[in-house]
PDB file of N, CA, C and O in Angstrom:
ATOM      1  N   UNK A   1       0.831  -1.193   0.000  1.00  0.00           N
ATOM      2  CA  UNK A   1       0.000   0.000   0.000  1.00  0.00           C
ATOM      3  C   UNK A   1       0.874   1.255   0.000  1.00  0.00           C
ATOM      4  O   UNK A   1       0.672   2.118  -0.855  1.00  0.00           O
ATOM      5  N   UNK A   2       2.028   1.427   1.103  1.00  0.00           N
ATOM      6  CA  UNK A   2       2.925   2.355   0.807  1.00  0.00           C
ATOM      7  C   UNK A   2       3.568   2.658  -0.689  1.00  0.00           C
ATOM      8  O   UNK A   2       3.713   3.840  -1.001  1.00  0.00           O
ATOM      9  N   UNK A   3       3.898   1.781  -1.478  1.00  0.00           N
ATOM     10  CA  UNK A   3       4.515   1.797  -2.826  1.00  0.00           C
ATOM     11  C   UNK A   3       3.228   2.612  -3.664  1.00  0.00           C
ATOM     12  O   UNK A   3       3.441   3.683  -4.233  1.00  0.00           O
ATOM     13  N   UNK A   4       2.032   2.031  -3.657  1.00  0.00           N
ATOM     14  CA  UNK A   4       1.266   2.703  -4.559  1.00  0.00           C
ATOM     15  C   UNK A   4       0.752   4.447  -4.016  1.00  0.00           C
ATOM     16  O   UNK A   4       0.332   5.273  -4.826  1.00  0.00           O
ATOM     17  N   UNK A   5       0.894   4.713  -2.597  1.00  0.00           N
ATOM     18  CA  UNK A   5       0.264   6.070  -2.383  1.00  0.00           C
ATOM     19  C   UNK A   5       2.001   6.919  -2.866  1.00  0.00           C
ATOM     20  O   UNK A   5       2.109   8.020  -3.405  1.00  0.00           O
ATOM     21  N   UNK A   6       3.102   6.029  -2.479  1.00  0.00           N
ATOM     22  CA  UNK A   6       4.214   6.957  -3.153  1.00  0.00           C
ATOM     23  C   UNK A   6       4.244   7.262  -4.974  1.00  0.00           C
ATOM     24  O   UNK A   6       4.776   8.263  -5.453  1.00  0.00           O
ATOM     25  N   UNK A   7       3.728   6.441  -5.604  1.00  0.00           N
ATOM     26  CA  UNK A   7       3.775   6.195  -6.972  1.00  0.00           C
ATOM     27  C   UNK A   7       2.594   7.050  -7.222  1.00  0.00           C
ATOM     28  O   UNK A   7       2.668   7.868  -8.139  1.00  0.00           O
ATOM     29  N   UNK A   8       1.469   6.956  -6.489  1.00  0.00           N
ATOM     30  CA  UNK A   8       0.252   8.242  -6.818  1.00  0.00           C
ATOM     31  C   UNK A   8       1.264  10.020  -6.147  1.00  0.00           C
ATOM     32  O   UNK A   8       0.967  10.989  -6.845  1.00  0.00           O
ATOM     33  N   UNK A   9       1.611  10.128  -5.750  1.00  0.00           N
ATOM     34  CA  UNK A   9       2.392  10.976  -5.577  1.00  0.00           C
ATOM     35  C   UNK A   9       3.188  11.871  -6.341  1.00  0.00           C
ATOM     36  O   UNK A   9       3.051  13.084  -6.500  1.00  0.00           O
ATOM     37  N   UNK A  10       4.238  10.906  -6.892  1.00  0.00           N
ATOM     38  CA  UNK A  10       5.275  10.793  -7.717  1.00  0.00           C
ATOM     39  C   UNK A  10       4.494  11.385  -9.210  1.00  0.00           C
ATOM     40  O   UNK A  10       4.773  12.242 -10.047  1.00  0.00           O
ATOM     41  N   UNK A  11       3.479  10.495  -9.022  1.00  0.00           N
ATOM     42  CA  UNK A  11       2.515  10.697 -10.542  1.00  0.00           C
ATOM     43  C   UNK A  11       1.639  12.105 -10.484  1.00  0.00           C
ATOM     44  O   UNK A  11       1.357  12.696 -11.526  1.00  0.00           O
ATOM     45  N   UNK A  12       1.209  12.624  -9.103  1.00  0.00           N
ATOM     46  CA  UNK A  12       0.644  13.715  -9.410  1.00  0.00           C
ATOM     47  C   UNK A  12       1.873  15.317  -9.251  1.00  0.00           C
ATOM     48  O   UNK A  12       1.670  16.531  -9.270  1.00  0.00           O
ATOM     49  N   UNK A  13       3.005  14.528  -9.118  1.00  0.00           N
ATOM     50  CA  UNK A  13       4.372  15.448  -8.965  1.00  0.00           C
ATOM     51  C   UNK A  13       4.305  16.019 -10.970  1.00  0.00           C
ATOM     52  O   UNK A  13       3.987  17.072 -11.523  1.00  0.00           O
ATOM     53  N   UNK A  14       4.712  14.882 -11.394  1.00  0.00           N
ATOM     54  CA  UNK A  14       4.862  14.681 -12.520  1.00  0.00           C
ATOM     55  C   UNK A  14       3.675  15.538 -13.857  1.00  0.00           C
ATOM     56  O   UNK A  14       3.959  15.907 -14.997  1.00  0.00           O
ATOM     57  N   UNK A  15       2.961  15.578 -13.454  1.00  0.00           N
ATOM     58  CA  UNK A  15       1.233  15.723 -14.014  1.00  0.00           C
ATOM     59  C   UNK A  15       1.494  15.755 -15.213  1.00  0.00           C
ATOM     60  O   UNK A  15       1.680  16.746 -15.920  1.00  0.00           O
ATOM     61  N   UNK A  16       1.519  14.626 -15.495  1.00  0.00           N
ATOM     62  CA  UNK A  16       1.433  14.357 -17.006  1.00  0.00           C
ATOM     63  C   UNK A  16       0.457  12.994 -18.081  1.00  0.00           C
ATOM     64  O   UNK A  16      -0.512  12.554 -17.463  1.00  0.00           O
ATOM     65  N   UNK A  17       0.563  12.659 -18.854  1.00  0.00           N
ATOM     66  CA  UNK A  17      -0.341  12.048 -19.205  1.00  0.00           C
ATOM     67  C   UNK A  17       0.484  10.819 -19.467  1.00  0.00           C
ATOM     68  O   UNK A  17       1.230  11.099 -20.405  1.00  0.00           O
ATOM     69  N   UNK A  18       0.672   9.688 -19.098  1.00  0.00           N
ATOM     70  CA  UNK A  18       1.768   8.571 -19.097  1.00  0.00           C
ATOM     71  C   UNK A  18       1.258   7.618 -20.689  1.00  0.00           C
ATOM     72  O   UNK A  18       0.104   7.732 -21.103  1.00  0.00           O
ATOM     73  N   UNK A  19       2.113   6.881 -21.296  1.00  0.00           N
ATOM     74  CA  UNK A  19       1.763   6.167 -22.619  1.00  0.00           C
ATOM     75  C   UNK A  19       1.637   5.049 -21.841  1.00  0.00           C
ATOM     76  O   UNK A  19       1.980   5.029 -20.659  1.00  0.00           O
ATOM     77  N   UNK A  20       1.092   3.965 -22.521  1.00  0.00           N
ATOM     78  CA  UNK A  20       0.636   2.744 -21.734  1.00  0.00           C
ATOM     79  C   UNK A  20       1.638   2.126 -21.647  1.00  0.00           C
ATOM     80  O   UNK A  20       1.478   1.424 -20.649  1.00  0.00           O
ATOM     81  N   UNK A  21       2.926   1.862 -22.205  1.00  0.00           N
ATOM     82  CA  UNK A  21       3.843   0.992 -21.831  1.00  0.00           C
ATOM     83  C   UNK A  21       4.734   1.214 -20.874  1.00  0.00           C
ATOM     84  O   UNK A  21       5.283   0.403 -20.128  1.00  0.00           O
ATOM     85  N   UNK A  22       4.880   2.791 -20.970  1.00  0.00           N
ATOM     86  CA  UNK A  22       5.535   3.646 -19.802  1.00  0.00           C
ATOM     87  C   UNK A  22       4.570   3.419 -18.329  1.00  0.00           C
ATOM     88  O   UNK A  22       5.215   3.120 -17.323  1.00  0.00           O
ATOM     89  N   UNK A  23       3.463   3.520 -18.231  1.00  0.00           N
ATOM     90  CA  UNK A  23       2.592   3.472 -17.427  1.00  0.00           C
ATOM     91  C   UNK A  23       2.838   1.580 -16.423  1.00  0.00           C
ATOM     92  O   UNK A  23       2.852   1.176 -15.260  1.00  0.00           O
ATOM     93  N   UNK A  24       3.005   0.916 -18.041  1.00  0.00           N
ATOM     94  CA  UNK A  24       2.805  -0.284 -17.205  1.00  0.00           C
ATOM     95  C   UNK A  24       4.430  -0.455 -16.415  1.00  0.00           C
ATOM     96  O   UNK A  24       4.576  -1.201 -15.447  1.00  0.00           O
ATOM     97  N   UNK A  25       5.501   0.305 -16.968  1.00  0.00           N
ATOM     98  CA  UNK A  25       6.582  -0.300 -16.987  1.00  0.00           C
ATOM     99  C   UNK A  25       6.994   0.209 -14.919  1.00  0.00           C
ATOM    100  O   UNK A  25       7.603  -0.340 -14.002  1.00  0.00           O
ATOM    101  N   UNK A  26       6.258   1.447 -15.085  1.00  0.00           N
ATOM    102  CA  UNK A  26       6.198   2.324 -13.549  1.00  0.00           C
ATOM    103  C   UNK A  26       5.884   1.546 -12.785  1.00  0.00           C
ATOM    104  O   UNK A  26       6.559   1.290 -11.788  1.00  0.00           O
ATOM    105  N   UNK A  27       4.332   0.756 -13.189  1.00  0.00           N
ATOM    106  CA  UNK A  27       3.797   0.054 -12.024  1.00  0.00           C
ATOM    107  C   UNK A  27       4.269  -1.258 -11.625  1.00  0.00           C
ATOM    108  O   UNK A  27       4.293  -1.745 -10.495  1.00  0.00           O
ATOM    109  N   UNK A  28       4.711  -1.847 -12.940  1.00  0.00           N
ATOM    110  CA  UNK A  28       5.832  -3.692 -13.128  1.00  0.00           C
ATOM    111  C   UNK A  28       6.849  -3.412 -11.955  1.00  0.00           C
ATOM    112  O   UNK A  28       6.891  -4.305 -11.109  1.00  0.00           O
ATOM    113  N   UNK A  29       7.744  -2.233 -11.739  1.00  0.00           N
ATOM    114  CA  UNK A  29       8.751  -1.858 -10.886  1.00  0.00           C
ATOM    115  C   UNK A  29       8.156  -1.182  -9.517  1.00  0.00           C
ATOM    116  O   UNK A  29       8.887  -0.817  -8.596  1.00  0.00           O
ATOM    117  N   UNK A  30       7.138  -1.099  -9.512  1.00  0.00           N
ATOM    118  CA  UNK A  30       6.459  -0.845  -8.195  1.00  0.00           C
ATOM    119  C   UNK A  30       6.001  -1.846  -7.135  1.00  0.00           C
ATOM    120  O   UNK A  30       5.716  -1.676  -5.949  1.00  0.00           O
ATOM    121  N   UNK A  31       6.015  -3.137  -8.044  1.00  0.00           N
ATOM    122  CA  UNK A  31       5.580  -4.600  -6.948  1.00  0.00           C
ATOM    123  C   UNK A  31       3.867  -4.072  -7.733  1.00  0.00           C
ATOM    124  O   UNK A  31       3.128  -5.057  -7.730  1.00  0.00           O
ATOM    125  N   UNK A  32       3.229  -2.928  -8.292  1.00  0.00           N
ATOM    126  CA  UNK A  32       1.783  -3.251  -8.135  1.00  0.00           C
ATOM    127  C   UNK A  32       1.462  -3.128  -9.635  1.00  0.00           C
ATOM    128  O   UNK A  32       0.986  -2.073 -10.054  1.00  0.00           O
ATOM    129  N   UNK A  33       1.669  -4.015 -10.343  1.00  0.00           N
ATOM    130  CA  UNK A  33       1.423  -3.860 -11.388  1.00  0.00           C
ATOM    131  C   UNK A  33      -0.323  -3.967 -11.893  1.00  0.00           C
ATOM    132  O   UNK A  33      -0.839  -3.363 -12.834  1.00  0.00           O
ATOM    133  N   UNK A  34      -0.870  -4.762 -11.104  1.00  0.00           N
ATOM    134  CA  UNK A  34      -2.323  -5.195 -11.022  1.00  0.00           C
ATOM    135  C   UNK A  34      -3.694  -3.915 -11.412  1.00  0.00           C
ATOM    136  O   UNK A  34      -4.810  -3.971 -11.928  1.00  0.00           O
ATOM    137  N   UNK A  35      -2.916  -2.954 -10.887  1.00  0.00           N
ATOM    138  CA  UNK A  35      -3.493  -1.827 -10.686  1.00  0.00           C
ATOM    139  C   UNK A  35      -3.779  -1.057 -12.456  1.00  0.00           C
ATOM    140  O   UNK A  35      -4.449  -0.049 -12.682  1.00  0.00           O
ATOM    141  N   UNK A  36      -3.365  -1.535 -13.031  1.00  0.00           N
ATOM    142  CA  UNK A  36      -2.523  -1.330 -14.839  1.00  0.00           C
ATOM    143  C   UNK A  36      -4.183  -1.067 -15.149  1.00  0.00           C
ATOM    144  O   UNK A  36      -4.148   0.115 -15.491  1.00  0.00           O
ATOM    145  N   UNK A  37      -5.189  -1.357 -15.205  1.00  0.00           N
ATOM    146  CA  UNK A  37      -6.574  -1.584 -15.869  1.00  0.00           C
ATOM    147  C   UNK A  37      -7.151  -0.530 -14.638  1.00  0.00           C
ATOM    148  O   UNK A  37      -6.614   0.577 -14.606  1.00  0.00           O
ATOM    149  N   UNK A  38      -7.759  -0.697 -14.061  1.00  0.00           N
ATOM    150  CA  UNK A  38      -7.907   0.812 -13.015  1.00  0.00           C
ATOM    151  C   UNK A  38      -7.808   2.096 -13.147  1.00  0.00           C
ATOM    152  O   UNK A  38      -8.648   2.965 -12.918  1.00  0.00           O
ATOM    153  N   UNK A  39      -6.424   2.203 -13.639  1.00  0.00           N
ATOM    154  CA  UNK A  39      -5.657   3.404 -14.291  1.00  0.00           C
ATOM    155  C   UNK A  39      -5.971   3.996 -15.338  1.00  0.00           C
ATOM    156  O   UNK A  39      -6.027   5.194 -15.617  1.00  0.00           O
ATOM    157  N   UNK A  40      -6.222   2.865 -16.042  1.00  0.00           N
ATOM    158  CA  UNK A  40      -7.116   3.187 -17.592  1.00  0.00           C
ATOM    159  C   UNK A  40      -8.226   3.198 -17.566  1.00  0.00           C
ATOM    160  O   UNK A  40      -8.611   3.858 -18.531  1.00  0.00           O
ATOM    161  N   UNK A  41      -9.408   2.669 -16.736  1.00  0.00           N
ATOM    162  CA  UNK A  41     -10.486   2.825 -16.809  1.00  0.00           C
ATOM    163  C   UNK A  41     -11.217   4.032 -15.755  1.00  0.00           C
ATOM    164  O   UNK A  41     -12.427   4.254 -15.721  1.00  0.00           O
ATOM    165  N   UNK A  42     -10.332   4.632 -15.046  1.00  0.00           N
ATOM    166  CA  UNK A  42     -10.817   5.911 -14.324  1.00  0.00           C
ATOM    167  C   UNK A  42     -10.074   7.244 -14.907  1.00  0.00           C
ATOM    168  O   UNK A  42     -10.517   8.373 -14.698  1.00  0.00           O
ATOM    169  N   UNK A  43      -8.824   6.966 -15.707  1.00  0.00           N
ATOM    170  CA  UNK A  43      -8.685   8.317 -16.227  1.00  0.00           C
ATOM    171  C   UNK A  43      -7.661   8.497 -17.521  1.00  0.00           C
ATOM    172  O   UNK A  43      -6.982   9.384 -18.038  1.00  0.00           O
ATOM    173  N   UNK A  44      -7.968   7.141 -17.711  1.00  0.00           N
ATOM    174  CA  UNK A  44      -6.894   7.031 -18.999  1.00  0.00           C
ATOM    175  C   UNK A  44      -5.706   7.421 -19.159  1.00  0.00           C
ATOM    176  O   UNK A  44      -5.313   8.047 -20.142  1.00  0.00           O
ATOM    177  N   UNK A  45      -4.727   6.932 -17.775  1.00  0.00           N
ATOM    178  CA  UNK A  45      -3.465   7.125 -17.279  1.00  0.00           C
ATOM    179  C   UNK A  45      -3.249   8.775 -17.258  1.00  0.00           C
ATOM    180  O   UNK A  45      -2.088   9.150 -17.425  1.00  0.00           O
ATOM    181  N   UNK A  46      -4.219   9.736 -17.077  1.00  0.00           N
ATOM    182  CA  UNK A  46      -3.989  11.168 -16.857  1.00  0.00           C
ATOM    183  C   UNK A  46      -3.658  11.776 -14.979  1.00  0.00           C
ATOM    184  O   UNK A  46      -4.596  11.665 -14.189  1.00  0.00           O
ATOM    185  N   UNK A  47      -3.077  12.030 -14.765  1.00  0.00           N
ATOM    186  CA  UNK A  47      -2.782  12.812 -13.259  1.00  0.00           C
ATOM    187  C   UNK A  47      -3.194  13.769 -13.229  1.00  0.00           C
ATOM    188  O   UNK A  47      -3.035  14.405 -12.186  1.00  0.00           O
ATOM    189  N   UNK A  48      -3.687  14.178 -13.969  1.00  0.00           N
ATOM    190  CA  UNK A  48      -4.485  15.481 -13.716  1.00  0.00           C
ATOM    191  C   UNK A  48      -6.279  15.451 -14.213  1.00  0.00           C
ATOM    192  O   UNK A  48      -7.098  16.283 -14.601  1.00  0.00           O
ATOM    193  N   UNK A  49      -6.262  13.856 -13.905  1.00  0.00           N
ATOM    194  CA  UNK A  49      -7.933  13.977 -13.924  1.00  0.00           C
ATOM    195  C   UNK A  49      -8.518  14.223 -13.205  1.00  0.00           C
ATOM    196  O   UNK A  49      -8.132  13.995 -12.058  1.00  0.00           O
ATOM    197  N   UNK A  50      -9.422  14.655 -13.360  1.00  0.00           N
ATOM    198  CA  UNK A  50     -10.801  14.861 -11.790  1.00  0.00           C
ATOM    199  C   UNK A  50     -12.264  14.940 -12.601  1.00  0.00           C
ATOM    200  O   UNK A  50     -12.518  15.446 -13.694  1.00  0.00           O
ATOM    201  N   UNK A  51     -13.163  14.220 -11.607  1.00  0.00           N
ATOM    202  CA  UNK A  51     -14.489  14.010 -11.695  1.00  0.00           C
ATOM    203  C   UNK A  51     -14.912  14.559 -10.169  1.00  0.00           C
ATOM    204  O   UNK A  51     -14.379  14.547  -9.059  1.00  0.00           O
ATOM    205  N   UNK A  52     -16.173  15.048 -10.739  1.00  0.00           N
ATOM    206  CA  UNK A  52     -17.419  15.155 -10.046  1.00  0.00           C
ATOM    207  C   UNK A  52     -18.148  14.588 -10.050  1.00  0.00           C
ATOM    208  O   UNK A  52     -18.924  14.665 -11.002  1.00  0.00           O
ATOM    209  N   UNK A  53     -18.449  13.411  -8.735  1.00  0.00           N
ATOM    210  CA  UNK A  53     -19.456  12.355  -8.196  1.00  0.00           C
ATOM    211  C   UNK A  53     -20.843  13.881  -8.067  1.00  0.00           C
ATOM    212  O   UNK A  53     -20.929  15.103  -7.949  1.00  0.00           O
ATOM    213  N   UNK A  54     -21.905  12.259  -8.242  1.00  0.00           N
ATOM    214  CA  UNK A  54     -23.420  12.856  -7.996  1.00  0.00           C
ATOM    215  C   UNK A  54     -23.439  13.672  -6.770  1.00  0.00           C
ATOM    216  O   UNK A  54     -24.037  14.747  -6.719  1.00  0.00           O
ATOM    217  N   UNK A  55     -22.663  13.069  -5.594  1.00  0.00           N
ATOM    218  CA  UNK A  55     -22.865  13.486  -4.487  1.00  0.00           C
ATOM    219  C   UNK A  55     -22.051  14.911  -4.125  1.00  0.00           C
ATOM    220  O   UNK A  55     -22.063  15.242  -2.939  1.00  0.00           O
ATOM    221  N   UNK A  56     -21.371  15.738  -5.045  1.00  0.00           N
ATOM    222  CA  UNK A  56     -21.031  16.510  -5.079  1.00  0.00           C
ATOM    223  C   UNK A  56     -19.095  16.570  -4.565  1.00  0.00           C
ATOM    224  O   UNK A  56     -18.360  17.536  -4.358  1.00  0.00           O
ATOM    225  N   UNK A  57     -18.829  15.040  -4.514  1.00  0.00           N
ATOM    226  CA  UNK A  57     -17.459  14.833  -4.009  1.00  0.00           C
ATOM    227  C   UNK A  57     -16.592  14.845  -5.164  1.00  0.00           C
ATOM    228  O   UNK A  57     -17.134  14.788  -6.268  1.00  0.00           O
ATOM    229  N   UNK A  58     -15.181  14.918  -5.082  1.00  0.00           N
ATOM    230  CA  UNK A  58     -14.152  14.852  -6.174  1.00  0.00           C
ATOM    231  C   UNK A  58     -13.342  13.917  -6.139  1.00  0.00           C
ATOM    232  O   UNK A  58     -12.738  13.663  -5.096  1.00  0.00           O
ATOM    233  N   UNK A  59     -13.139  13.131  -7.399  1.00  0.00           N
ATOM    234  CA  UNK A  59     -12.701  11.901  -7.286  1.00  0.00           C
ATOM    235  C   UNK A  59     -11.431  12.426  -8.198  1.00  0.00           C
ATOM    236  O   UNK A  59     -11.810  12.667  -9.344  1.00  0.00           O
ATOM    237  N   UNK A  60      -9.979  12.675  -7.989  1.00  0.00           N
ATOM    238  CA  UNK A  60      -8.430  12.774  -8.368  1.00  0.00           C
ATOM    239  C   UNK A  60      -7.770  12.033  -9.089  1.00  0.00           C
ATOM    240  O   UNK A  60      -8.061  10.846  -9.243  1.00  0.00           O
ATOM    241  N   UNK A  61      -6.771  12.607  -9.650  1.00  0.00           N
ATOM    242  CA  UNK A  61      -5.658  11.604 -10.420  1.00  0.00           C
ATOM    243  C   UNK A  61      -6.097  10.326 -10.686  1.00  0.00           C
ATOM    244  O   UNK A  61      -7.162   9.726 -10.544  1.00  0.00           O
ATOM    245  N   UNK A  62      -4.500   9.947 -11.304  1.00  0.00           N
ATOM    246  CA  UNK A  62      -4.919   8.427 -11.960  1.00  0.00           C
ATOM    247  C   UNK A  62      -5.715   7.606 -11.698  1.00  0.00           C
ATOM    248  O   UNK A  62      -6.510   7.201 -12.547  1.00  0.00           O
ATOM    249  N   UNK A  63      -5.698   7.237 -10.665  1.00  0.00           N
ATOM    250  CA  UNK A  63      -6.690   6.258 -10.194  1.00  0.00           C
ATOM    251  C   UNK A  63      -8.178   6.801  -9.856  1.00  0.00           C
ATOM    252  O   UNK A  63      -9.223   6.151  -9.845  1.00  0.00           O
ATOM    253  N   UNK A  64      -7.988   8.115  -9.595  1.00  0.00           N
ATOM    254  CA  UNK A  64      -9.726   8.413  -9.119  1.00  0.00           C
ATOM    255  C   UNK A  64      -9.977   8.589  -8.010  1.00  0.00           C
ATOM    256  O   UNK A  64     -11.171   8.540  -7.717  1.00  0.00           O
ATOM    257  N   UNK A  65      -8.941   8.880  -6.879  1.00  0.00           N
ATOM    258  CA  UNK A  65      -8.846   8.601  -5.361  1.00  0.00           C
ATOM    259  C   UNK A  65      -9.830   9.643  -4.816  1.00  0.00           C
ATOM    260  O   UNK A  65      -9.403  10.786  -4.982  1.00  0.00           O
ATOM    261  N   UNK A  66     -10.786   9.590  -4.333  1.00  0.00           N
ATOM    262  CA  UNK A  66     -11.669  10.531  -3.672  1.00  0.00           C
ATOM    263  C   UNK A  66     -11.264  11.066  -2.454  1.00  0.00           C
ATOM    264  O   UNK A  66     -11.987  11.868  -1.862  1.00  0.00           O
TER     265      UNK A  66
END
């Protein structure tokens, strides 16, 4: 869990939009590679995404972290 909140970090340091092989190659060397489909399906490897839930909350970066 520590490796991935440093790598969400690192990634919203960075704010950039990662290519998928680069993306996977970050997370292969992170121990969390699993996470690879997640990434793409909440923001299409962007760090500077954000959504607005119904409930008026904000869901962040790559992954979508609320």
């Amino acid at each position: 869990m520590r490796s991935l909140l440093v790598l969400l970090f690192l990634a919203a340091a960075n704010a950039k939009i990662f290519e998928r092989c680069e993306w996977a190659c970050t997370l292969r060397a992170n121990g969390i590679d699993g996470y690879y489909g997640v990434s793409l399906w909440e923001s299409n490897y962007n760090t500077m995404a954000q959504n607005t839930n119904n409930d008026g909350s904000t869901d962040i970066g790559i992954f979508q972290i609320n």
